[in-house]
N, C-alpha and C positions, 0 to 999 in steps of 0.2 A: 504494500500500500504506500512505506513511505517513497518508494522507488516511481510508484508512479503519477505521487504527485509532484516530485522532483522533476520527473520528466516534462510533464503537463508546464509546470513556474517556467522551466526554462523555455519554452516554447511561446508561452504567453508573453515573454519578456523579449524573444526574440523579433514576434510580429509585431510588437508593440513599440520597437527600438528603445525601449525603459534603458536604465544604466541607475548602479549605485550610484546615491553621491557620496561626496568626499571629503563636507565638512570635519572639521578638527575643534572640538570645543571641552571643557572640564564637564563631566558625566557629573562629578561629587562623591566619587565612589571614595577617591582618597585625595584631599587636601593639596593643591602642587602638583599634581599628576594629573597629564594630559592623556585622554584616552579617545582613541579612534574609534571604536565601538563600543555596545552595552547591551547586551542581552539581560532580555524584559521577561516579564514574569509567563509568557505564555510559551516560554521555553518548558518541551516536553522531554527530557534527556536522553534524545534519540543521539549522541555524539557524534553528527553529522560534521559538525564547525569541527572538532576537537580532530578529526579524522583529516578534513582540509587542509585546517593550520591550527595545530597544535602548539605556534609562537605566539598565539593571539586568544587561543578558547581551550578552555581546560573545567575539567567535569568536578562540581563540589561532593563535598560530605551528602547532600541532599538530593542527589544524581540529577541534579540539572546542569547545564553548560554557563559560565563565567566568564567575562574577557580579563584580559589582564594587562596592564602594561607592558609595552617593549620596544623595540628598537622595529619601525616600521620601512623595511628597506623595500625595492619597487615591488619585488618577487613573492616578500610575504604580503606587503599589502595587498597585491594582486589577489593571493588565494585567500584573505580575510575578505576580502570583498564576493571572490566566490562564495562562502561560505554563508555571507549573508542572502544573497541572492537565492543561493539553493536550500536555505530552511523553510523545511515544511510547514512552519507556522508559524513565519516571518519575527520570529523572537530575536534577531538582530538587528539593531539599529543604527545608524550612526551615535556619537556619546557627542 
């Protein structure tokens, strides 16, 4: 199921020509720390992201998916941006 609705998002995104944005802003997750993304409460802990890019999203105590600060060079940003696009219930967001 979640395979096909992965298939279906990118599809829809494709005829649509949609695109992540790329804003850069403090989430508030932690004080001085800028974060590119933020996965939202309607994260269901399929570790789709963490599978992506596991520089960017990693799975808590509570099995759902968390971003985290890092060093965002083109190649990981690229696949954290994948990442968001291809969640099944759009629980990444830009931060």
């Amino acid at each position: 199921m979640v395979e096909e609705t992965l298939q279906r998002k990118k599809q829809q995104r494709r005829s649509s020509g949609e695109a992540a944005g790329t804003g850069e802003k403090n989430n508030g997750m932690e004080k001085g720390v800028l974060m590119k993304y933020f996965v939202n409460e309607n994260c269901i802990g399929c570790g789709l992201c963490v599978e992506t890019c596991p520089e960017v999203f990693a799975m808590t105590d509570e099995e759902v998916a968390k971003a985290q600060p890092c060093e965002l060079e083109e190649e990981v940003d690229e696949r954290a941006r994948e990442a968001m696009e291809d969640c099944p219930v759009d629980a990444i967001e830009n931060a």
